[in-house]
FIMAR-935466 format. One record per residue: residue in one letter; z, y, x of N, C-alpha, C in turn. Coordinates in steps of 0.2 Angstrom, whole numbers, plus 5000, padded with zeros to 4 digits. Each point is the difference from the previous one (the first is absolute). Layout:
aZYXZYXZYX;...
This chain:
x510250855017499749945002500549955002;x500049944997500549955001499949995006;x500649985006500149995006499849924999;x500449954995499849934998499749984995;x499449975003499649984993500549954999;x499850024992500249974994499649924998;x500349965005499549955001500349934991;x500550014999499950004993500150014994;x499750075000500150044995499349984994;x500050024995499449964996499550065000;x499749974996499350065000500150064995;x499950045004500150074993499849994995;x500250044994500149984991499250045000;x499750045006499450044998499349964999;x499549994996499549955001499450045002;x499749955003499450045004499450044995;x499850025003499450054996499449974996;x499849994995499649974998499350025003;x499849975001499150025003499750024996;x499650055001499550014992499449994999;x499949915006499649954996500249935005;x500049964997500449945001499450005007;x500449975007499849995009499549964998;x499649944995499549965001499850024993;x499950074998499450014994499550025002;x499550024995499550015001499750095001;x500750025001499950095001499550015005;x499350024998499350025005500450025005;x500350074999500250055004500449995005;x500449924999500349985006499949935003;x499249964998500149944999500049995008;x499650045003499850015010500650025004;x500750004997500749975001500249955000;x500249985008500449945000500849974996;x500149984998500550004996500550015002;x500449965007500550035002499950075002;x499550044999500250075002500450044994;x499849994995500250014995500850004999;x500249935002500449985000500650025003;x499750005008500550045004500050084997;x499650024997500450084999500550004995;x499749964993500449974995500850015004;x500349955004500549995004500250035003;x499650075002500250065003500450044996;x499350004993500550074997500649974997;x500149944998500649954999500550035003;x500150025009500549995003500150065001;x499450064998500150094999500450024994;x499749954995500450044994500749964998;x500049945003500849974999500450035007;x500050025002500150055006500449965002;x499949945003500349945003499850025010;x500549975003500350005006500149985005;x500249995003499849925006500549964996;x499849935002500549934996499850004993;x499850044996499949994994499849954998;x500049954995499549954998499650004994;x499249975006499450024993499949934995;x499750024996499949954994499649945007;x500249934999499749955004499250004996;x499649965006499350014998499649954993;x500649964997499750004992499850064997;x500750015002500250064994499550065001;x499750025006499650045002499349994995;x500049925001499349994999499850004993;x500949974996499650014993500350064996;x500450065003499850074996499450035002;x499749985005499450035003499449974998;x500049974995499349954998499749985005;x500449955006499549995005500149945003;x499949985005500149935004500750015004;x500049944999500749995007499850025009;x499549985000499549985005499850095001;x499950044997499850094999500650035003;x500649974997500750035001500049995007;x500049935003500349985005499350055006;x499449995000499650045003500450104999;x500150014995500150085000500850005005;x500549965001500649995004499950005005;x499449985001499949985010499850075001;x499750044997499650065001500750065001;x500449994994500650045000500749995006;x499749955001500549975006499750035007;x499349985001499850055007500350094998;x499950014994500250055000500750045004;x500549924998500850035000500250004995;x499850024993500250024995500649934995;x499649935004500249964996500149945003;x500649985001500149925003500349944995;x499649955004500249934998500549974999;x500449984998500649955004499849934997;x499949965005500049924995500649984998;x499849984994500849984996500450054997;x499550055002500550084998499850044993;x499250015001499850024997499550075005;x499750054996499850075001500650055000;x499950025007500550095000499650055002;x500250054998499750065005500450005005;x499450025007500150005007500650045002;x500250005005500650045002499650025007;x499250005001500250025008499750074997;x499650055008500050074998499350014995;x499549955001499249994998500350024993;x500249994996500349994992500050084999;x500350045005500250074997500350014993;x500449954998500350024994500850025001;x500050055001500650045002500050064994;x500750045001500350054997499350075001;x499949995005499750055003499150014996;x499749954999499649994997500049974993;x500549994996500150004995499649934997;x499749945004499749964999499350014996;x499650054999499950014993499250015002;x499649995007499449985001499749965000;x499550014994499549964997499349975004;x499949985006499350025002499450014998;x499849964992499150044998500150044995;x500850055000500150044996499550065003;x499550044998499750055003500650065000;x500450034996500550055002500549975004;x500149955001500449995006499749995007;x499649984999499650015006499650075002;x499950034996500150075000500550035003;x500649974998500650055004500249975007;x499849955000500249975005499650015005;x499350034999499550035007500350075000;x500150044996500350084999500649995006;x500549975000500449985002499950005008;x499749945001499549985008499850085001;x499550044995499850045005500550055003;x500350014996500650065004500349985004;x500249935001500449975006499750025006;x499349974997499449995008499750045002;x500050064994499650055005500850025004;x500550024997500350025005500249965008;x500149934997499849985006499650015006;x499449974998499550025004500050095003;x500150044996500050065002500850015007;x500549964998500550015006499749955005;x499749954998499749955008499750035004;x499550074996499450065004500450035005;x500750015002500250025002500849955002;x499849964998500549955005500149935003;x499450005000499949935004499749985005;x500549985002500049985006499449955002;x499950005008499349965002500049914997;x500449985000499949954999500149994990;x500350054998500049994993498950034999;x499850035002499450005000499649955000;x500349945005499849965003499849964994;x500549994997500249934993499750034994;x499950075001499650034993499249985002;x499750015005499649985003499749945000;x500249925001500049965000500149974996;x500550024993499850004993499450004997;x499850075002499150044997499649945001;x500050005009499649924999499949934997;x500649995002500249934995499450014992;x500750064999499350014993499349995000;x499850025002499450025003499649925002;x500349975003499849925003500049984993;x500749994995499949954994499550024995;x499950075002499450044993499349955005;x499750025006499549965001499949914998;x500549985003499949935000500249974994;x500050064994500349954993500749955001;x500750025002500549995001500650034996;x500149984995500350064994500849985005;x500049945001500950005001500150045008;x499550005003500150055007499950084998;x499650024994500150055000500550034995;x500349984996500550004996500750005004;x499949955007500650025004500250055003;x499350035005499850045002499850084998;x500149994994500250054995500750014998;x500449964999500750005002500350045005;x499849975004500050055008500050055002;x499250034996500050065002500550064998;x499949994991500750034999500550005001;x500349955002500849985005499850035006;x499750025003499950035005500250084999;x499550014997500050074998500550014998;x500649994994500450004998500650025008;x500049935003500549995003499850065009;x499350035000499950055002500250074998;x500350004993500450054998500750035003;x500249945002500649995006500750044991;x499749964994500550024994500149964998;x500749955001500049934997500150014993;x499950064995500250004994499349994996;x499550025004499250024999499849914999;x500049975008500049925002500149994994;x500949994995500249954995499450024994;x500050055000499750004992499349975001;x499450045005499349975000500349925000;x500449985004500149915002499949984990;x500550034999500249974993499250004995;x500150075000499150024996499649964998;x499749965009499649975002500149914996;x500749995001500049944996500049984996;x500350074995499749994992499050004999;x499850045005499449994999499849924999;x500150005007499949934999500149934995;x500450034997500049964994499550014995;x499850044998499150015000499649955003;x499950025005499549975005500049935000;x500649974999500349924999499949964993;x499950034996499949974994499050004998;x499750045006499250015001499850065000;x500350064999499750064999500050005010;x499150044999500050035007499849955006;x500149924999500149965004499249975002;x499750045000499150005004499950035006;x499650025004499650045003499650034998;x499950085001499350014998499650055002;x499850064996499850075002500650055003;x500749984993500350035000500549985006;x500149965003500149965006499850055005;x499550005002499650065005500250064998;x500050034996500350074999500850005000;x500549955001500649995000500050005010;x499749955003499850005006499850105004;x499650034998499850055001500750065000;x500250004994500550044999500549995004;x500349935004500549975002499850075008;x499449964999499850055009500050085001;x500050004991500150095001500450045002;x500849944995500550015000500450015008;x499749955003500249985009499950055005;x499450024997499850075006500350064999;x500350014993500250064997500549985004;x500649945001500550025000500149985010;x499549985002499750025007500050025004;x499650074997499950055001500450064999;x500649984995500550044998499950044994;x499749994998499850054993500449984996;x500450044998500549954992499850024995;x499650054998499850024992499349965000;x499549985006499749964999499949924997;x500849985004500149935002500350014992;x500350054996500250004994499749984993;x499350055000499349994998499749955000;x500149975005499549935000500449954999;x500650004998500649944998499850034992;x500150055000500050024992499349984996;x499550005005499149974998500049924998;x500449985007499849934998500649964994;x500850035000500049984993499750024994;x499950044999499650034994499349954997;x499649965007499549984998500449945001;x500449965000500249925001500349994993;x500550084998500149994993499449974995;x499650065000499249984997499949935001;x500049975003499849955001500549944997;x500650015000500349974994500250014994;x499750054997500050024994499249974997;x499650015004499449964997500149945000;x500349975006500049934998500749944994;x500550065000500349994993499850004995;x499650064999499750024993499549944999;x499549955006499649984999500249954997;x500849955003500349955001500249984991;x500350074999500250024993499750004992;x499450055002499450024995499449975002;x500049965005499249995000499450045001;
């Protein structure tokens, strides 16, 4: 990973990926897609497979718009979305770069190559999460301290308040939380790095629309958080293990349905 962006270096020779129905056709299967969602993945896997860096520089948003059979107006909507990411900044007068702060996760270490509505990559990426977490959680059963209980505690809630009151960005934060707690009740800063990272590639999912509702599965997310709390509590580690291993398994589920739905209809 370059230390200096490459602020003006030209746009890689690689061209983006052709869509396999032009952002404003008339595919049934994707028409209940907003376009910049499209878009912004388009851009994603752009920056996966040219295995571009921080500073790199992206095609400006013409040029976006017209290999992507779409509006300039699409392009610049899918930018904003991959900016709150991290993944992509603006410069005026400059053009498009990939981000250099840590949200980007495009490092040696990850190989950039995370696609988020790819279903195997998301796949491996909760595989992943679960071996962190259960072991986390399982060393928090046994080592966490009163106030790291506290914050795992207060999370659950949190959760718990945005799943009632229909508050997706307080329980989405507060779902943060939990984890980072748990984790950081592992008292293993190596455990911490990876769930942190895990967690933000998820999010890049969740950021382009997948998962971004409340609902049933919202409640039974809320439920499992309380399971996982008391297990680690009460000191059970193969409990608290069990229950981090349940509630990924059915979160996974829950973005594999709504991939597949996003995807096939």
């Amino acid at each position: 990973m370059n230390d200096t962006p490459a602020t003006e270096a030209a746009a890689p020779a690689q061209t983006l990926p052709a869509p396999a129905t032009a952002v404003n056709g008339s595919d049934e299967r994707r028409d209940y897609r907003p376009g910049y969602e499209i878009v912004a993945e388009r851009i994603l896997e752009y920056i996966a497979e040219a295995r571009m860096v921080a500073g790199d520089r992206l095609p400006t948003e013409i040029d976006l718009a017209q290999t992507l059979n779409t509006s300039r107006a699409v392009v610049r909507e899918a930018v904003k979305i991959l900016s709150a990411l991290g993944r992509v900044r603006a410069h005026k007068g400059r053009g498009l770069f990939v981000a250099d702060d840590e949200g980007m996760l495009i490092t040696s270490r990850w190989g950039g190559f995370f696609r988020p509505v790819d279903i195997d990559h998301v796949l491996m990426l909760f595989e992943f999460r679960r071996v962190q977490e259960m072991a986390a959680s399982s060393l928090a059963a046994t080592r966490a301290t009163p106030s790291e209980l506290r914050a795992i505690e207060v999370a659950m809630q949190q959760c718990r308040h945005g799943f009632v009151h229909g508050q997706v960005d307080v329980f989405n934060q507060a779902d943060d939380d939990f984890h980072a707690a748990v984790t950081a009740a592992s008292h293993n800063t190596f455990l911490a790095s990876a769930v942190r990272d895990a967690r933000r590639l998820q999010r890049q999912s969740s950021a382009i629309g997948i998962h971004d509702t409340l609902g049933e599965n919202t409640e039974f997310a809320v439920e499992e958080h309380e399971a996982i709390y008391r297990a680690i509590r009460d000191g059970r580690p193969e409990e608290a293990a069990e229950a981090t291993a349940a509630h990924l398994d059915r979160t996974l589920e829950d973005y594999r349905r709504e991939i597949q739905r996003r995807l096939f209809g």
